[in-house]
C-alpha positions as CSV (number, residue, x, y, z in Angstrom):
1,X,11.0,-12.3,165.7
2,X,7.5,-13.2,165.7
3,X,4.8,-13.2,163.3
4,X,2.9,-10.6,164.5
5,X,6.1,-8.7,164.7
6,X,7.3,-8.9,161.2
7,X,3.4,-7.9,160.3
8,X,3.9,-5.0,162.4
9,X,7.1,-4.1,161.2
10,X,6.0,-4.6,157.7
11,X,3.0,-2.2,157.8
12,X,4.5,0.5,159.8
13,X,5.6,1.7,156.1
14,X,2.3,1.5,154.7
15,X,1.0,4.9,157.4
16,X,2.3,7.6,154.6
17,X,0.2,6.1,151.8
18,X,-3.0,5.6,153.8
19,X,-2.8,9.6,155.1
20,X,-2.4,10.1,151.5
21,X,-5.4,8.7,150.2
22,X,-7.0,10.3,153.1
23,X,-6.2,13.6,151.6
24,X,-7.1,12.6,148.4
25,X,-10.7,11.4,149.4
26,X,-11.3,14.7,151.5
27,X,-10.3,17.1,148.2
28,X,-12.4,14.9,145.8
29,X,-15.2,15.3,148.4
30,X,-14.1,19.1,148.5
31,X,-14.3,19.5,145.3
32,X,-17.3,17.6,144.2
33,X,-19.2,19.5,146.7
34,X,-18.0,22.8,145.0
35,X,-18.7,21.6,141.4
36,X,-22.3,20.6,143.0
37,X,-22.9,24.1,144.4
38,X,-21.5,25.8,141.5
39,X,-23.7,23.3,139.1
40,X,-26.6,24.2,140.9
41,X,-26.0,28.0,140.0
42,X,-25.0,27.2,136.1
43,X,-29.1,25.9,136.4
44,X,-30.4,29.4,137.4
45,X,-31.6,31.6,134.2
46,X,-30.4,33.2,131.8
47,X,-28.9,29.8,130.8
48,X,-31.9,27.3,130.0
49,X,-30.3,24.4,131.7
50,X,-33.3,23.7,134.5
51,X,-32.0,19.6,134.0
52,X,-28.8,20.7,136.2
53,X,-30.4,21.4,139.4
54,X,-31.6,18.0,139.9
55,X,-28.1,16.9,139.1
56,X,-26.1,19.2,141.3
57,X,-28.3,17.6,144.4
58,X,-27.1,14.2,143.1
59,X,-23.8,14.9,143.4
60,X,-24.1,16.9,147.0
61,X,-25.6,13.7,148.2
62,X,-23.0,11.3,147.1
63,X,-20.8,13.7,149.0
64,X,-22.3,13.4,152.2
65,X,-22.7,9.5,151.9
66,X,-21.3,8.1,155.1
67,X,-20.4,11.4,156.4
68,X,-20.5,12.9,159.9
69,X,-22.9,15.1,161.0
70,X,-19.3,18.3,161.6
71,X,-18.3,17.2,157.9
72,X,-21.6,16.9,156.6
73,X,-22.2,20.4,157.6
74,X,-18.2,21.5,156.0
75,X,-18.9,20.1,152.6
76,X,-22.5,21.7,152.6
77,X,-20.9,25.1,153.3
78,X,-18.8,24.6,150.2
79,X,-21.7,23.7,148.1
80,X,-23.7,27.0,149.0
81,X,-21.0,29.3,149.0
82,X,-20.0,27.6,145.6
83,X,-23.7,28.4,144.6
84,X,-24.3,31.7,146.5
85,X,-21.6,33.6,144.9
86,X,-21.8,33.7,141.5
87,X,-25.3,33.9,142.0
88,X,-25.2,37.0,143.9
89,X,-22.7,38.7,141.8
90,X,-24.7,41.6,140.5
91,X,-25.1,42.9,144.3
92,X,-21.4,44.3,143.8
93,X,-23.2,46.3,140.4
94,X,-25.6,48.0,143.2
95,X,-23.4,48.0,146.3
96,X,-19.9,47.8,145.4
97,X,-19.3,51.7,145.1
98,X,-20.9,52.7,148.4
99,X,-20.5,49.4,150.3
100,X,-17.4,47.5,148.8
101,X,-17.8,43.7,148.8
102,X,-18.9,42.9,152.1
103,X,-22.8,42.8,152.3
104,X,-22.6,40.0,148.8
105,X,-19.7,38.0,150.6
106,X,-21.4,38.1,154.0
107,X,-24.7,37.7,152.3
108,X,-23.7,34.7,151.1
109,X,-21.1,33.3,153.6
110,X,-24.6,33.4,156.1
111,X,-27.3,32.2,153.0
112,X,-25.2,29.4,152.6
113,X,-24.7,28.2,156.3
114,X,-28.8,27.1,155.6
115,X,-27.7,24.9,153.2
116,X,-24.7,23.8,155.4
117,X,-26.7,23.1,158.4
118,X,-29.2,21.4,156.3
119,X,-26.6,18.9,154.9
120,X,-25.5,18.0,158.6
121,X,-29.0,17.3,159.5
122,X,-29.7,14.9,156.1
123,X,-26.9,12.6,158.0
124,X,-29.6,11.8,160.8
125,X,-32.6,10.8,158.0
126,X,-29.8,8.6,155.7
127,X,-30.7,5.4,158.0
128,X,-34.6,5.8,157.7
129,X,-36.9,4.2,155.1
130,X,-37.9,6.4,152.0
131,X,-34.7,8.4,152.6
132,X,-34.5,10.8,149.8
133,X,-37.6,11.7,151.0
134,X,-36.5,12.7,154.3
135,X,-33.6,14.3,152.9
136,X,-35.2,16.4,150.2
137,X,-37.7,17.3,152.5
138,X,-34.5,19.1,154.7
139,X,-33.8,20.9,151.6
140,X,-36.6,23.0,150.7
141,X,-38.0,23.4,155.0
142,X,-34.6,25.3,155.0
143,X,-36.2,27.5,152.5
144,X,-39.0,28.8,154.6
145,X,-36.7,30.6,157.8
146,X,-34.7,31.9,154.7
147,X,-38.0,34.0,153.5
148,X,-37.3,35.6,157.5
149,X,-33.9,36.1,157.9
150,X,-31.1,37.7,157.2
151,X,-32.2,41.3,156.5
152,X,-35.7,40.9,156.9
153,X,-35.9,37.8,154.5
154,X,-33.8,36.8,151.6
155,X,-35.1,34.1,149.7
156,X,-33.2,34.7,146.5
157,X,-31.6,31.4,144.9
158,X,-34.5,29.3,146.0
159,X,-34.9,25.8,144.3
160,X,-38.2,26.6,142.4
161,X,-36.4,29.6,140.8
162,X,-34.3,27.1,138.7
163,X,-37.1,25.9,136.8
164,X,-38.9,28.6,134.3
165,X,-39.4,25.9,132.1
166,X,-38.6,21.8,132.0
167,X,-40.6,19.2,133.4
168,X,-41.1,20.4,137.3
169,X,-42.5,23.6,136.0
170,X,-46.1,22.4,135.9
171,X,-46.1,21.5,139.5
172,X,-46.1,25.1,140.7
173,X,-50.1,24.7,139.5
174,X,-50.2,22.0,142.5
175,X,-47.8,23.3,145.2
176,X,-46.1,26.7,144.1
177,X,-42.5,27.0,144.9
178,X,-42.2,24.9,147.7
179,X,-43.8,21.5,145.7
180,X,-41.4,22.1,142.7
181,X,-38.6,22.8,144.7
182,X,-38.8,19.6,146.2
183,X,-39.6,17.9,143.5
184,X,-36.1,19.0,141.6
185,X,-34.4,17.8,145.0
186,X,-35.8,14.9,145.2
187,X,-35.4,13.8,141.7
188,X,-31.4,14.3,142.5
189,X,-31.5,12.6,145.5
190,X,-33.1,9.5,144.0
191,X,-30.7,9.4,141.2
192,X,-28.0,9.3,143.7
193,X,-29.4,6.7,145.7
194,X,-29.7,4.5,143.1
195,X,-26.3,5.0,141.9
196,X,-25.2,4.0,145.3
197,X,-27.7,1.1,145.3
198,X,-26.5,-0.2,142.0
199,X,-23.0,-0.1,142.5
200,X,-23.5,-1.8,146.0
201,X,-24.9,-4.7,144.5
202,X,-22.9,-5.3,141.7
203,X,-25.8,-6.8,140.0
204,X,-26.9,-9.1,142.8
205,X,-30.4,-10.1,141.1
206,X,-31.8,-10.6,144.6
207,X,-31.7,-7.4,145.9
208,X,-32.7,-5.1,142.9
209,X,-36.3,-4.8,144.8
210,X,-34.5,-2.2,146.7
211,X,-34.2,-0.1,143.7
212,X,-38.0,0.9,143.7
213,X,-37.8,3.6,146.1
214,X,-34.6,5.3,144.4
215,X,-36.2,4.7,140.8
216,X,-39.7,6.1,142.2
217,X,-37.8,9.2,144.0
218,X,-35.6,9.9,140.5
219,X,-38.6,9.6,138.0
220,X,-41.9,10.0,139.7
221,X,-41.7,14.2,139.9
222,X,-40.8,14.5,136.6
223,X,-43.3,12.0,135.1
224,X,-46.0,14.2,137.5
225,X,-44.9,17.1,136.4
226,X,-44.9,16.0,132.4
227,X,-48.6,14.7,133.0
228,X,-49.2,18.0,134.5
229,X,-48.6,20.0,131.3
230,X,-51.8,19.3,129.5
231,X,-53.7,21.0,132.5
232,X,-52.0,24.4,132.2
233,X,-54.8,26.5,131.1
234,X,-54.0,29.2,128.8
235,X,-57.0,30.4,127.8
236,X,-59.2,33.1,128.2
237,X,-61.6,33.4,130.5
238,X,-63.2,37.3,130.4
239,X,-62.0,38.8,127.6
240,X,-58.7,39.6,126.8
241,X,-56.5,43.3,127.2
242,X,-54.0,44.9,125.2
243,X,-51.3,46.1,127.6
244,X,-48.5,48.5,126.7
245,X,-44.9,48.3,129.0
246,X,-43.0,51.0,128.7
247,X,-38.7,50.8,129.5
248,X,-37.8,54.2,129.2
249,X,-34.1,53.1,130.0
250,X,-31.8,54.0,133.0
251,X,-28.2,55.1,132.7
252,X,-25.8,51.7,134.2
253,X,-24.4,53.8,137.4
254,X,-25.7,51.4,140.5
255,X,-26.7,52.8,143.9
256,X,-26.1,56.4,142.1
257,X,-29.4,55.9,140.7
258,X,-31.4,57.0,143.4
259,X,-30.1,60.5,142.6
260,X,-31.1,60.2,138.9
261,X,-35.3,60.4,139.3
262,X,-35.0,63.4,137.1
263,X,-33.6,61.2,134.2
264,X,-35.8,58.3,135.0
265,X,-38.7,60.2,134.5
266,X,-37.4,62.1,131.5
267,X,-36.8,58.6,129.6
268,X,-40.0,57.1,130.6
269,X,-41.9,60.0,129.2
270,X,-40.0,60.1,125.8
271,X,-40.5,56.5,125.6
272,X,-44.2,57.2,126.0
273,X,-44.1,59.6,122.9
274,X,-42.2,57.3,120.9
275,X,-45.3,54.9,121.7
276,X,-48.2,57.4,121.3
277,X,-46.5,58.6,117.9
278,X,-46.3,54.7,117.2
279,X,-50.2,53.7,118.3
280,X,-51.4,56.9,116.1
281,X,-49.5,55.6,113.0
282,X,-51.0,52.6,113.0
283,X,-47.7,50.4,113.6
284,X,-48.9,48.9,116.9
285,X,-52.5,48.5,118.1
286,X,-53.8,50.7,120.7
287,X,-53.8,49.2,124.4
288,X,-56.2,49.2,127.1
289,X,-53.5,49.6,129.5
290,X,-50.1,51.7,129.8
291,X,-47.9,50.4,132.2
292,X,-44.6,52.0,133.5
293,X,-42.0,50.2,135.9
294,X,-40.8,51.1,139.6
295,X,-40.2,54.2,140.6
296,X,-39.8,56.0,137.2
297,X,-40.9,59.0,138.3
298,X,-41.2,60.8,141.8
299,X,-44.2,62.2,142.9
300,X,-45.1,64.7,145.7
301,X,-49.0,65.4,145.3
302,X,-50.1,66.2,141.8
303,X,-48.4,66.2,138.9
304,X,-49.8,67.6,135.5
305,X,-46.7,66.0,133.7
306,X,-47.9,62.5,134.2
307,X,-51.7,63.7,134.0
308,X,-50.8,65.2,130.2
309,X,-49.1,62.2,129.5
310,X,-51.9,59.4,130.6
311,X,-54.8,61.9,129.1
312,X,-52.8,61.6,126.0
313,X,-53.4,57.7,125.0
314,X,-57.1,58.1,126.6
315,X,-56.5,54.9,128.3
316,X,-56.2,53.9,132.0
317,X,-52.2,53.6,133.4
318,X,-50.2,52.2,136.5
319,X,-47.4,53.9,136.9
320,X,-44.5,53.3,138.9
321,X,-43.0,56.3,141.3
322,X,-41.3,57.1,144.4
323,X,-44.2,58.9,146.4
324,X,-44.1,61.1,149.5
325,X,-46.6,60.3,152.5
326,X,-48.2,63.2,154.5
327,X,-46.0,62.6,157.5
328,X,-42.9,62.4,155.4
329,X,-42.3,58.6,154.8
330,X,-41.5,57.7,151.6
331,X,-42.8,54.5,149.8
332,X,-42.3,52.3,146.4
333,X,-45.8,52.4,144.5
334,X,-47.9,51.6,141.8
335,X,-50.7,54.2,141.0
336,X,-53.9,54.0,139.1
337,X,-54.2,56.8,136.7
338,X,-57.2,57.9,134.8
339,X,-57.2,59.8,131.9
340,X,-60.0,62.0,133.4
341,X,-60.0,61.9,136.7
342,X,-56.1,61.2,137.4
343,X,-54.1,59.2,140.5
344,X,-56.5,56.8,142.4
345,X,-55.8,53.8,144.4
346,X,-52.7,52.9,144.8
347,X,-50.4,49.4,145.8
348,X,-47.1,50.1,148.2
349,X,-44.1,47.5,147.9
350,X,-44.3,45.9,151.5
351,X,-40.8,43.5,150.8
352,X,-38.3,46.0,150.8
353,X,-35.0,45.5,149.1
354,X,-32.0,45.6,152.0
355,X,-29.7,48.0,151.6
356,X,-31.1,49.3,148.2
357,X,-34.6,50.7,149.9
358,X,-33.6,50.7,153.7
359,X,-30.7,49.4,155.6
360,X,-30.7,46.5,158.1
361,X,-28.6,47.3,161.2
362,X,-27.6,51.0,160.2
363,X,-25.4,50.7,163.2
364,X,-23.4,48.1,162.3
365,X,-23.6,49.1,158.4
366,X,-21.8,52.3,159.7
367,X,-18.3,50.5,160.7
368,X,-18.3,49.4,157.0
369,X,-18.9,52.6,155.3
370,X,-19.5,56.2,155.7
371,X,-22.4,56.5,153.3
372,X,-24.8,54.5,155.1
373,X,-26.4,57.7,156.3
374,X,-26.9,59.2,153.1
375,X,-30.0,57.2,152.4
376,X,-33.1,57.2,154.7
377,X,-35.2,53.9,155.2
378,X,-38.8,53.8,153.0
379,X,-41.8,52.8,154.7
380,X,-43.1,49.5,153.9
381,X,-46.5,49.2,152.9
382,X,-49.5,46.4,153.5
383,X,-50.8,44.4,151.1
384,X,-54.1,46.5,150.8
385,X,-55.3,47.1,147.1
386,X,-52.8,43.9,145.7
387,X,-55.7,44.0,143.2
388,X,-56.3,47.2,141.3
389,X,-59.1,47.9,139.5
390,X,-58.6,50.0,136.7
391,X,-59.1,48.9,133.1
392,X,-62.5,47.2,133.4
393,X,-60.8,44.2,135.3
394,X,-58.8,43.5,138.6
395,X,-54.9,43.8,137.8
396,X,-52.3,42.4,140.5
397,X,-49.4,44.0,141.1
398,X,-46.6,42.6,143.0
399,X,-42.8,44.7,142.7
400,X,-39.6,43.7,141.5
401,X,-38.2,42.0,144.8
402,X,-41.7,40.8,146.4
403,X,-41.4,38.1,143.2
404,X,-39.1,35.8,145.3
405,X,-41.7,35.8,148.1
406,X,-44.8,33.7,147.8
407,X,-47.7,36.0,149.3
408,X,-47.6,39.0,147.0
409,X,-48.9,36.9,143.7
410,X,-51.2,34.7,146.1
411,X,-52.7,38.1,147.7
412,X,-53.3,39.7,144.1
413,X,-55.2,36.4,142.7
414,X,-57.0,36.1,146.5
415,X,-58.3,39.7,145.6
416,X,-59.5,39.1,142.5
417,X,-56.5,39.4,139.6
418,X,-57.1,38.7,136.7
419,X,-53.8,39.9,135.0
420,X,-50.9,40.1,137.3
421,X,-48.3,43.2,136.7
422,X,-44.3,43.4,137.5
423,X,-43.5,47.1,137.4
424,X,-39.5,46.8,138.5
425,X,-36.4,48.9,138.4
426,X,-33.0,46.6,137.9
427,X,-31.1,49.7,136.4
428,X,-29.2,49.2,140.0
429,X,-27.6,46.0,139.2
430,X,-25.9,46.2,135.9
431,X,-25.7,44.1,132.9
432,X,-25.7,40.8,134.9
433,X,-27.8,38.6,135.2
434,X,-30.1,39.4,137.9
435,X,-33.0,40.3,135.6
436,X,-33.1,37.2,133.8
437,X,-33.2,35.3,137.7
438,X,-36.1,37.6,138.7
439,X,-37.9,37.3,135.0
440,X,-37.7,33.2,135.8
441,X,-39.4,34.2,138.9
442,X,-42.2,35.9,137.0
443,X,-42.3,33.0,134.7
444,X,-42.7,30.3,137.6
445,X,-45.7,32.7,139.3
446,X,-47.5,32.6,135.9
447,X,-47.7,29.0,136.5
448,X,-48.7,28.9,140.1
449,X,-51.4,31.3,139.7
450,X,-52.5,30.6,136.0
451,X,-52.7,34.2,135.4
452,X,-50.3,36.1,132.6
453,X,-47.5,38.2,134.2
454,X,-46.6,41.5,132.7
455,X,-43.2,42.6,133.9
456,X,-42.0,46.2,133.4
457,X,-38.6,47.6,133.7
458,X,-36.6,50.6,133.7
459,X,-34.1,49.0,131.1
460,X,-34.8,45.5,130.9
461,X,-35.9,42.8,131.1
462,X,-39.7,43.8,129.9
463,X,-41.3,40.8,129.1
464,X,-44.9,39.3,128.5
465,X,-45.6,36.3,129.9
466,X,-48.1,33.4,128.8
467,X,-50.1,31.8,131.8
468,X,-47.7,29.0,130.5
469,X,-44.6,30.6,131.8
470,X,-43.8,30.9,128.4
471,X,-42.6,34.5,127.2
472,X,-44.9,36.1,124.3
473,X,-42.3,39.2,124.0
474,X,-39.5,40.8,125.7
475,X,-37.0,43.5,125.2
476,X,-33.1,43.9,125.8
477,X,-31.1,44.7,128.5
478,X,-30.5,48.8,128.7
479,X,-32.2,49.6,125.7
480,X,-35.3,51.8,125.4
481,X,-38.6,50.1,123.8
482,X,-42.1,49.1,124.5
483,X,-44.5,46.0,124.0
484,X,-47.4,46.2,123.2
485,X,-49.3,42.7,123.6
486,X,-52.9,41.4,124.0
487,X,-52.9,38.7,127.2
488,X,-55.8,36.6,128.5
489,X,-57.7,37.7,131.5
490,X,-58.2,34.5,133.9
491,X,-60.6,33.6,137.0
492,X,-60.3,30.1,137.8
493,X,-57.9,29.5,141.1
494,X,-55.5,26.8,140.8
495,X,-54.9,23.8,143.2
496,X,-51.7,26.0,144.8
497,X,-53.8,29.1,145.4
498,X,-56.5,26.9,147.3
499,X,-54.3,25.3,149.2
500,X,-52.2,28.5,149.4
501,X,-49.4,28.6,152.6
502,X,-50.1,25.0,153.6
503,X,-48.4,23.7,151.0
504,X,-44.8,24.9,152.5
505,X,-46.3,24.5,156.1
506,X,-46.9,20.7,155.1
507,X,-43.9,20.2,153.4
508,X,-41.9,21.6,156.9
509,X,-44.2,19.5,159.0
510,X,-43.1,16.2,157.5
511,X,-39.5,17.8,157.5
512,X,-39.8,18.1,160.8
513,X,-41.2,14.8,161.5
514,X,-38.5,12.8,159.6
515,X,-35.7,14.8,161.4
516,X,-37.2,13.7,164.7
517,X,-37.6,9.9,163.5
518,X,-34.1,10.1,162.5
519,X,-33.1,11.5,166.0
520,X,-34.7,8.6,167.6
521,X,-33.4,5.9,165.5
522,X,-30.4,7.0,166.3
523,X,-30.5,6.9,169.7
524,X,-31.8,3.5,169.7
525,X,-29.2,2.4,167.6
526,X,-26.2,3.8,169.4
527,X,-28.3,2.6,172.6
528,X,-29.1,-1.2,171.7
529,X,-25.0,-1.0,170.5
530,X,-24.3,0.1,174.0
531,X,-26.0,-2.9,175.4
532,X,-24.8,-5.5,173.1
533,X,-21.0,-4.4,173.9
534,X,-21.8,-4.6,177.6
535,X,-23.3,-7.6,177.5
536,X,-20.7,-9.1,175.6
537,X,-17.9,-7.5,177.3
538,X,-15.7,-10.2,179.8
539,X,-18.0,-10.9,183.5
């Protein structure tokens, strides 16, 4: 027997063990991806643990180190459903009873095909220069079609939204959610590329020049965003305003709520008297503006209830309700009430919530459940009077959902805010922990805009919010109280709202212009290897 035969013969055992260790590596992968994703969501409020996000991007990207583009794309599905879902929990709260658990597993089974397809894509930039770059870059341009579809736009989960406080914070002053975003991304990225790069080397001392772009991409954003801090003005700049939010409370039934405005408006108004009785003892100063959340009460044309109740503190109101148009259409608003003269202009919610204030494809909702047409479709509104006047100053108002969307906050300040206001209803989604994700959203937009944020909820979470991001006060989940807080009125625009929507278009050009050089470098590659193997190959 020859040789080569006996090596043959020899290895033939060795097939098993190398099939093995195949399967091995592909669960570790597996299962590193879903820690990642599931990482990424333990960084999302209520748990102050901002410092994860980076990390969980550190470990997606050591997954996908060598990887194809098909199980680039597999391992980035684990990591976003792994994040998605326990993110999205509280939907079942709201939907479960009328919808089961198909729009939060589909919800997310298609949110986290974004992140999927942009992991496939991040193996076509791994070969170019400054490639954390590149690949972070992927990462938040995903973002942007995600603020258009599914249902209308569902940017929930995005990378900013991690970050209420922590070193990327101050960036939002500079870029809004798009610059901090990738800055978190890009910090993880870098930290895994120089774990690759040092473990590569093995200490070779004449190749640890090639550490500077994985050092500069995992310390440069949060050095920036550290030097930013000092520059966060919290000052005031005309005066300051006592507000008053109201949280009348809600009853914890979900969906159910919608036939509840009766009880909304009953808990809103006996929270008011609690407060009145409260201001005219003396226990809490007297505000310049009462403020109660979305849709406490309902209103179809004048209501001498809500009239009584304003008149009553002699100070100015918004007040959140469910109002009735002239040619029947029903819309989410805030209203400006005076004491004397009552209702006046008024701001209409323009992002509606799927499913919760219309339904995207009623048809195909139908084959799901039978309830779907128990519940008409509200009317969006435009983002005409963003900035209210009332109080002796302009007061933004963005609600609940329109948070997670950029344009809401930047209209108000773009019109003139000088306070921005939060009147939301999160009664629908139970004790979870949605309110604490949207309340980080608040926080981030206090940041971006350098403007104090007053949110106010049906049951929680109410909260005053420095121009810092920092919360001044804040109330419980389900419980009925009020703040009462004095907040800095502010004028000066930041760098974000100057540069306003071209911060996310820049960061999607460059995107796009990476994903391209990486296309072409690859083709050249595989093409110069073609010729190399022809011209080597036997005459």
């Amino acid at each position: 027997m020859s040789t080569t035969a006996v090596d043959e013969a020899s290895a033939a055992p060795e097939e098993p063990p190398r099939r093995r260790r195949f399967s091995r590596a592909w669960l570790l992968r597996f299962a590193a991806s879903g820690v990642s994703g599931f990482g990424l969501y333990l960084s999302f409020a209520p748990r102050p643990l901002w410092w994860l996000a980076p990390l969980a991007f550190t470990g997606l990207a050591l997954v996908l180190r060598g990887r194809s583009f098909r199980g680039a794309f597999g391992y980035g599905y684990v990591f976003g459903v792994a994040f998605f879902l326990p993110l999205l929990t509280w939907l079942q709260a709201f939907l479960g009873p009328s919808f089961g658990p198909w729009p939060w597993l589909g919800l997310s089974a298609v949110l986290a095909l974004y992140l999927a397809l942009v992991a496939g894509l991040i193996t076509l930039v791994t070969r170019l220069p400054l490639a954390p770059v590149w690949a972070a870059l992927l990462v938040i341009a995903a973002e942007t079609p995600r603020a258009w579809f599914p249902l209308g736009g569902f940017p929930w989960g995005r990378v900013a939204f991690s970050q209420p406080e922590g070193a990327f914070l101050p960036l939002a002053s500079v870029g809004g959610a798009p610059l901090v975003g990738f800055a978190v991304v890009l910090t993880g990225f870098g930290i895994a590329a120089l774990i690759r790069t040092v473990f590569i080397q093995k200490g070779r001392t004449r190749e640890w020049r090639r550490l500077a772009v994985p050092l500069a991409a995992a310390l440069v954003p949060a050095i920036a965003g550290l030097a930013l801090w000092p520059t966060i003005g919290t000052e005031a700049q005309d005066g300051t305003l006592t507000v008053a939010a109201v949280q009348g409370n809600a009853p914890d039934v979900g969906i159910a709520l919608e036939g509840m405005r009766g009880v909304l408006r009953a808990n809103h108004l006996a929270e008011s008297q609690v407060l009145l009785t409260d201001i005219r003892a003396g226990r809490v100063p007297k505000p310049d503006l009462l403020i109660w959340p979305e849709t406490a009460t309902a209103l179809r044309g004048d209501d001498p209830g809500i009239d009584q109740m304003v008149a009553s503190f002699g100070i100015p109101a918004i007040i959140g309700a469910q109002t009735w148009r002239p040619d029947g259409g029903v819309q989410n608003s805030a209203i400006a009430w005076d004491p004397v003269t009552g209702p006046g202009k008024e701001y209409n919610k323009s992002q509606l919530v799927p499913f919760g204030e219309y339904v995207p494809a009623r048809d195909l909702a139908r084959l799901v459940t039978p309830f779907v047409d128990d519940t008409s479709d509200m009317t969006p509104g435009d983002r005409t009077n963003a900035a209210l006047d009332v109080a002796g100053t302009k007061v933004g108002v963005f609600i609940c959902y329109e948070a997670a969307f950029d344009h809401p906050a930047r209209d108000a300040v773009a019109q003139g805010a000088e306070l921005l206001v939060v009147p939301t209803n999160n009664a629908w989604y139970g004790p979870g922990e949605m309110s604490y994700q949207q309340l980080a959203m608040s926080r981030l937009r206090a940041v971006e805009h350098g403007r104090a944020v007053v949110v106010s909820a049906t049951s929680g979470v109410s909260a005053i919010v420095r121009p810092d991001g920092t919360i001044a006060r804040s109330t419980g989940l389900f419980t009925a109280a009020s703040l009462v807080e004095s907040v800095p009125l502010r004028q000066t625009t930041t760098l974000s709202d100057r540069l306003g929507v071209w911060t996310e278009y820049g960061l999607v050009g460059a995107a796009l212009a990476g994903l391209l050089a990486g296309v072409v470098l690859r083709f050249r590659t595989r093409r110069t290897a073609t010729e190399i193997a022809r011209s080597q190959a036997p005459g």
